[in-house]
C-alpha positions in Angstrom: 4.0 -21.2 23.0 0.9 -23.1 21.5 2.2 -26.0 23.7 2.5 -24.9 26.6 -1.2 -23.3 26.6 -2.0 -26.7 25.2 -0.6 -28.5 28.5 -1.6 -25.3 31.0 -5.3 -26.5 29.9 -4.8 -30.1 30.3 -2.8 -29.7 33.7 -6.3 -27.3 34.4 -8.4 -30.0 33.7 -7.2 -32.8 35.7 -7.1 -29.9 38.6 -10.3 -28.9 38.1 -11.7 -32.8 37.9 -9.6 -33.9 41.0 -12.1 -32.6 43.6 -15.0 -34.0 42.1 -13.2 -37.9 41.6 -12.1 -37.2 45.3 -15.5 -36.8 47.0 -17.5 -39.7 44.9 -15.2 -42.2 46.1 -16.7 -43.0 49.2 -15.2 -42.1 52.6 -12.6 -40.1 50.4 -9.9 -42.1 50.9 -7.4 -41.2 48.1 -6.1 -37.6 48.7 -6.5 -35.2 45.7 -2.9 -34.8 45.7 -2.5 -38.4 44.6 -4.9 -38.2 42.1 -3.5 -34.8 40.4 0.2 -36.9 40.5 -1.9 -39.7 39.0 -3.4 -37.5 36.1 0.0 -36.0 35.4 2.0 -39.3 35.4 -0.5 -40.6 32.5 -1.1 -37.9 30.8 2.7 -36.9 30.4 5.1 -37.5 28.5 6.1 -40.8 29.3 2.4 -42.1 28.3 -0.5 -40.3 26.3 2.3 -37.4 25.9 -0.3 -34.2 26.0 1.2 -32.5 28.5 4.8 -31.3 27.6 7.6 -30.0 30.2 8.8 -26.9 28.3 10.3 -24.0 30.2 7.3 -21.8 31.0 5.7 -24.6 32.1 8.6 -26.0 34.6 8.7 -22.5 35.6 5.4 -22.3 36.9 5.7 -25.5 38.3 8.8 -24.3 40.2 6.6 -21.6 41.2 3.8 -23.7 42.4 6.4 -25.7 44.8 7.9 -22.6 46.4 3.7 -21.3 47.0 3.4 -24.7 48.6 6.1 -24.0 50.8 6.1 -20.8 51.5 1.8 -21.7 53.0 3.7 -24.6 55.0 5.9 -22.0 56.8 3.2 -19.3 57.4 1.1 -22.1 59.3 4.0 -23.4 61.2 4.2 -21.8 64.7 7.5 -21.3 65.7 6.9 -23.0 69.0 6.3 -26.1 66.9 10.1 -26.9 65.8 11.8 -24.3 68.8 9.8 -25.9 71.6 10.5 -29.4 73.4 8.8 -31.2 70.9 10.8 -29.2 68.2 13.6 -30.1 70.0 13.3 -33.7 70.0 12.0 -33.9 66.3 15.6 -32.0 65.3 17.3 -35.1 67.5 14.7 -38.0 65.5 15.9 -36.4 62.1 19.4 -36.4 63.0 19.2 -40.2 64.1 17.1 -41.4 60.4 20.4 -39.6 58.9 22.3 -41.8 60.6 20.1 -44.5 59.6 19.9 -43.6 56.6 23.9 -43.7 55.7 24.3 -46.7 56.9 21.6 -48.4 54.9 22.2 -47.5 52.0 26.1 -48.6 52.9 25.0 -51.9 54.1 22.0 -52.9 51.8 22.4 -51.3 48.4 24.8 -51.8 45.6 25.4 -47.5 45.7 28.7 -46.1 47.8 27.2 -43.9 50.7 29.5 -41.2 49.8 29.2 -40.9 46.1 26.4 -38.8 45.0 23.9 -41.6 43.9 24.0 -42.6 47.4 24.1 -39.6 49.1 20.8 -38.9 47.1 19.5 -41.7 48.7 20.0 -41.5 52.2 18.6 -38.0 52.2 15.7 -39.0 50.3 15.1 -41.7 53.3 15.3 -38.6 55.6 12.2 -36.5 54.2 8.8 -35.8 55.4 6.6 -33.8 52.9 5.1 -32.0 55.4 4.3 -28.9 53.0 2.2 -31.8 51.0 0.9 -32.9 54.1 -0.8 -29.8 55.0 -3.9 -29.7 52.3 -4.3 -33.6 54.0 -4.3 -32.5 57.6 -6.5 -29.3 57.0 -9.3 -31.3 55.3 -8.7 -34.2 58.5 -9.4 -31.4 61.0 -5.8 -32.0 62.7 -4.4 -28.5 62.7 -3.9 -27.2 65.7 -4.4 -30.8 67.6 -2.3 -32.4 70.3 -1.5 -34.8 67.0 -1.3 -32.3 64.4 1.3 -30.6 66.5 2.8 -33.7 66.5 3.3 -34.2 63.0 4.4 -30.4 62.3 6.9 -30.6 65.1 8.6 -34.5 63.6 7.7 -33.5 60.1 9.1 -30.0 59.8 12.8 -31.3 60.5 11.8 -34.0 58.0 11.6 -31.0 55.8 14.4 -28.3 56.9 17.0 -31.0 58.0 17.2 -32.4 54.1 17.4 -29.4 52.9 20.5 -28.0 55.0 21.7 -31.5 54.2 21.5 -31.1 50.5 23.1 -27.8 50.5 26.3 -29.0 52.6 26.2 -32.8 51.3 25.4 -32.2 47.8 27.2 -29.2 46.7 30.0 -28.8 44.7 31.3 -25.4 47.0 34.0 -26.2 49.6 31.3 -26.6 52.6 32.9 -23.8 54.9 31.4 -21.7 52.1 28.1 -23.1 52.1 28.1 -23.1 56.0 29.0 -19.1 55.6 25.9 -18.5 52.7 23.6 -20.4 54.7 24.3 -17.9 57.9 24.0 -15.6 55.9 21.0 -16.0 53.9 19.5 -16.7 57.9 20.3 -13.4 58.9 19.2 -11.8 55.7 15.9 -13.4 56.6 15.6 -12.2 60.3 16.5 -8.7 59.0 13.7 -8.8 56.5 11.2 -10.2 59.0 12.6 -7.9 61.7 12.3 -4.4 59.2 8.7 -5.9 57.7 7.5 -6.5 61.5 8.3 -2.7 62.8 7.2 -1.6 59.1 4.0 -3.2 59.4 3.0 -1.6 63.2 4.4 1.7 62.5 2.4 4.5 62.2 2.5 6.8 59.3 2.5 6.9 55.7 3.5 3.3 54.4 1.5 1.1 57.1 -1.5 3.4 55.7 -0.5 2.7 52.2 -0.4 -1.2 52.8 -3.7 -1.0 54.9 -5.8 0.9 52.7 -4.7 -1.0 49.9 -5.0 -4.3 51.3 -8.8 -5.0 49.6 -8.9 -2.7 47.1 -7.1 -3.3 43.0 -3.8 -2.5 44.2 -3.7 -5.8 46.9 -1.0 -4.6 48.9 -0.4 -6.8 51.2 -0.4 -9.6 48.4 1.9 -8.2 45.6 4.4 -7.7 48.7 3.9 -11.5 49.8 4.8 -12.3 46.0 7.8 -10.2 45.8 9.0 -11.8 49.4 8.6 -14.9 48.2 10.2 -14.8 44.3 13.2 -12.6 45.8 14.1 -15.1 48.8 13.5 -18.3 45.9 15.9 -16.3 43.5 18.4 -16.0 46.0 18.0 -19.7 47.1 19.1 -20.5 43.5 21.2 -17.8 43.1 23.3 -19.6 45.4 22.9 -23.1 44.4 20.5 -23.7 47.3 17.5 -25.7 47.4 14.1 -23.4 46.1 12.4 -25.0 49.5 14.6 -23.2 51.6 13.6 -19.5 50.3 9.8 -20.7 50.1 10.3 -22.1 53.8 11.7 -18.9 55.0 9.1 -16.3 53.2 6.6 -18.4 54.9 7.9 -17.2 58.5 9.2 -13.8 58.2 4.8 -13.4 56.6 4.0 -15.3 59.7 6.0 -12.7 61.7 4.8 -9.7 59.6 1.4 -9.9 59.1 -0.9 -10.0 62.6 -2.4 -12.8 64.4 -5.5 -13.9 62.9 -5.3 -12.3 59.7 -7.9 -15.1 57.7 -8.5 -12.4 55.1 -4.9 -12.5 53.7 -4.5 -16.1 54.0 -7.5 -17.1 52.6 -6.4 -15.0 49.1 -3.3 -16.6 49.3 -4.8 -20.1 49.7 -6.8 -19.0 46.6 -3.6 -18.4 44.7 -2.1 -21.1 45.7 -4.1 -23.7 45.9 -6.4 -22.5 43.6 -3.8 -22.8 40.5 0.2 -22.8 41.3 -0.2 -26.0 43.5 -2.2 -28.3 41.7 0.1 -27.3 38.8 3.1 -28.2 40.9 1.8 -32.0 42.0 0.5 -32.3 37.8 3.4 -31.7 36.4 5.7 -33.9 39.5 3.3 -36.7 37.9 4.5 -35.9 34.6 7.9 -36.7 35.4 7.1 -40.3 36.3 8.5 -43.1 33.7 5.7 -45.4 34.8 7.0 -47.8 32.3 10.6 -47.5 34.2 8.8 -48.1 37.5 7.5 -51.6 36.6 10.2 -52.8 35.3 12.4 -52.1 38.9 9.5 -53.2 41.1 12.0 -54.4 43.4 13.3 -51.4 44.1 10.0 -49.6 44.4 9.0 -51.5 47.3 12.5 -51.5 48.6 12.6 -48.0 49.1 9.0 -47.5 50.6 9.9 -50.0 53.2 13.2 -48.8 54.1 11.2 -45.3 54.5 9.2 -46.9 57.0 12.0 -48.6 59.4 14.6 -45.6 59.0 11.8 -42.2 59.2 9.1 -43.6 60.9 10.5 -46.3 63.8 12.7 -43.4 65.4 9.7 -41.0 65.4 7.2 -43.8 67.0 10.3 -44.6 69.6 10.8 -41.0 70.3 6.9 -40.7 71.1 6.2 -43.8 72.9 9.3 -42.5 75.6 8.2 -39.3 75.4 7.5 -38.5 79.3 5.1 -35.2 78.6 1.7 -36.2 79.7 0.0 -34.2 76.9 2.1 -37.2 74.0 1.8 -39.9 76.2 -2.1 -39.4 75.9 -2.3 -40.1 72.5 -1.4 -43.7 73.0 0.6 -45.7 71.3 -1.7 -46.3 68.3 -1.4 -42.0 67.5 1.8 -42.7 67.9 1.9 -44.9 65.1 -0.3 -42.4 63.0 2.1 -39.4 63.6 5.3 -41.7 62.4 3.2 -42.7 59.9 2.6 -39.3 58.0 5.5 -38.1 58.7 6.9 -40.5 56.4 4.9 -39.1 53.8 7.5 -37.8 50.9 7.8 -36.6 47.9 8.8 -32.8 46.7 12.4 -33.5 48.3 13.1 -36.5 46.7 12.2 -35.3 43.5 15.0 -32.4 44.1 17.4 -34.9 45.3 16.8 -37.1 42.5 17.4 -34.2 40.0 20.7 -33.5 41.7 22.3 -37.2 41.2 20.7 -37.0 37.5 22.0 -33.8 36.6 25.4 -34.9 38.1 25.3 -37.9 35.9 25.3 -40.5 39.3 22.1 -41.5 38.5 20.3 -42.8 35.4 16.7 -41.0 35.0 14.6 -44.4 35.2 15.9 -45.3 38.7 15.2 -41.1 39.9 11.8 -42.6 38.2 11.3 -45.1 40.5 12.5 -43.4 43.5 10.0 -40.3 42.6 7.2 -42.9 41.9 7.9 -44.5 45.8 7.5 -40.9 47.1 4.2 -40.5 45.4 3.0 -43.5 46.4 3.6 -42.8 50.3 1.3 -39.9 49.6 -1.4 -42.2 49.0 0.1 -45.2 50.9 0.7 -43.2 54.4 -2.1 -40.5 54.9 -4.5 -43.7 54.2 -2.5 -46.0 56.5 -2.4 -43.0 59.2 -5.8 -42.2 58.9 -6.8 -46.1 59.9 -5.0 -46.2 62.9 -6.1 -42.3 64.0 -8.1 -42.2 67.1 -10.2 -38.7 66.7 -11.2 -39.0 70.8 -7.7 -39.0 72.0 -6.8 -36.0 70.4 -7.3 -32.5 71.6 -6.6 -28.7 71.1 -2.7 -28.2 71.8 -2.3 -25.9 75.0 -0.3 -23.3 73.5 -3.0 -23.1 70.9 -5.7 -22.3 73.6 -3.6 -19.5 75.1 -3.1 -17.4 72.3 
């Protein structure tokens, strides 16, 4: 126990030092997210060894991922994956799979189908576009022509490796994990259905949430807490990813709680990124055999670049043919910026990783390297993107304007 408080303050310290290194580098060009992974990769327990991955503290780093996820779903419109755009971001993912498979069959030493490579070519299929959001906030992109962009591409970067680990990964027959998948969906439209008439109802429990709302009891964010531990307990009740749940509590809140509501979300941005968050990215730094990274360079840059032709070509293709007036304005050289963060990665490969390791396919200093190439895209890429970003072609997204 005296460990764990022991690494609960150090992980508070570099989280609470993180902003201020961030804004006296000039311009801010490393993103505190990289420097919290940074803190957490020295400080762990493959160097200095002061902060130590027990259970409590995994826990809450667990915890901290799903909070992440679960703020990445509530500020995703549904328009933004369901719409054209949407549409053609599912088709882009679907193509990088391909990609992917064939990649890692043609250019690695790893069998596509075992699970080492299967690993792989998902992890060359992510966009960490619940990461991505702290970044694009402090840009000013939400709720651009751009940022739209990125949410629509980057959100299937997300879901589509998920669904992918659940079928490709698992040990279940797949019919089976095809049949707890539909289900937990419509488990998740029920809830969101029964919260959404709950919530505009009039009588007794819309005034108990209501009244309670900004007062001790908190209402409205105790039940935002138990929405989002039950749907992440059933996620690993049934051997699916915690991502998934987090993903889902995240839009049945945005389809409960009304439009506009800044109040909630700003005490839920406090709890998250406040303390579960920065816990989260700490203690993905911890996990980093920086020592095992150097010594497979090769493969560190390997798998960055291969990131870049198999995730973010397709997207910049997709764009630059793109025929709606509104993407074509952006010009090619948005175009390059939106392909670029989108191949922004990291949470997923670290669960992907943890798969092929815990199944034995995969020695821990290669998941090492692999997790160190995803953190490094989240300084490499938002840094890269941010360079090529042309602030006067962008513009508030239509649908945006409307509502």
């Amino acid at each position: 126990m005296t460990h764990d408080f022991i690494s609960l303050a150090i992980i508070g310290l570099i989280a609470a030092v993180a902003p201020f290194i961030a804004n006296l580098i000039p311009k801010k060009p490393v993103p505190e997210t990289v420097l919290l992974l940074a803190g957490g990769a020295v400080l762990g327990p493959h160097m200095v060894n002061v902060i130590w991955l027990d259970e409590s503290v995994s826990l809450l780093s667990d915890l901290g991922c799903a909070m992440l996820f679960l703020l990445a779903g509530y500020e995703i419109n549904p328009k933004t994956i369901t719409g054209r755009e949407g549409k053609r971001g599912l088709a882009t993912w679907g193509i990088t799979l391909a990609l992917a498979f064939v990649a890692v069959h043609a250019f690695t030493g790893i069998s596509a189908n075992g699970l080492d490579g299967l690993a792989v070519t998902i992890a060359l299929t992510t966009t960490a576009i619940g990461a991505l959001m702290p970044i694009l906030k402090e840009r000013g992109l939400m709720g651009t022509r751009m940022g739209s962009s990125i949410l629509s591409y980057g959100t299937w970067g997300e879901l589509g490796p998920v669904i992918a680990m659940a079928l490709l990964l698992s040990t279940r027959a797949t019919w089976l994990t095809v049949a707890i998948l539909a289900a937990f969906i419509v488990v998740a439209v029920l809830v969101a259905r029964f919260g959404h008439r709950t919530a505009r109802k009039e009588g007794p429990i819309r005034d108990i949430l209501f009244a309670g709302r900004d007062t001790t009891s908190q209402t409205f964010v105790r039940l935002t807490m138990l929405l989002l531990i039950v749907l992440v307990a059933v996620s690993s009740l049934f051997d699916l990813d915690i991502v998934l749940g987090a993903f889902a509590a995240g839009f049945i809140l945005r389809y409960i709680i009304p439009k506009d509501d800044e109040v909630l979300e700003k005490k839920l941005n406090s709890i998250g990124y406040g303390f579960l968050i920065p816990l989260f990215f700490v203690v993905s730094g911890a996990r980093i055999d920086l020592t095992a990274v150097a010594a497979q360079p090769a493969l560190l840059v390997g798998f960055i670049a291969m990131l870049v032709l198999i995730r973010a070509m397709p997207i910049f293709i997709s764009m630059a043919r793109d025929k709606d007036p509104e993407v074509a304005a952006l010009g090619a050289r948005n175009h390059a910026a939106v392909a670029v963060y989108c191949t922004t990665a990291l949470p997923l490969i670290v669960a992907v990783t943890s798969v092929a390791v815990n199944g034995g396919a995969m020695d821990a200093s290669t998941a090492s390297v692999f997790v160190s190439a995803g953190a490094l895209t989240m300084l490499i890429m938002p840094l890269v993107a941010q360079l090529m970003y042309k602030a006067a072609e962008t513009r508030p997204v239509k649908w945006l304007e409307k509502e």
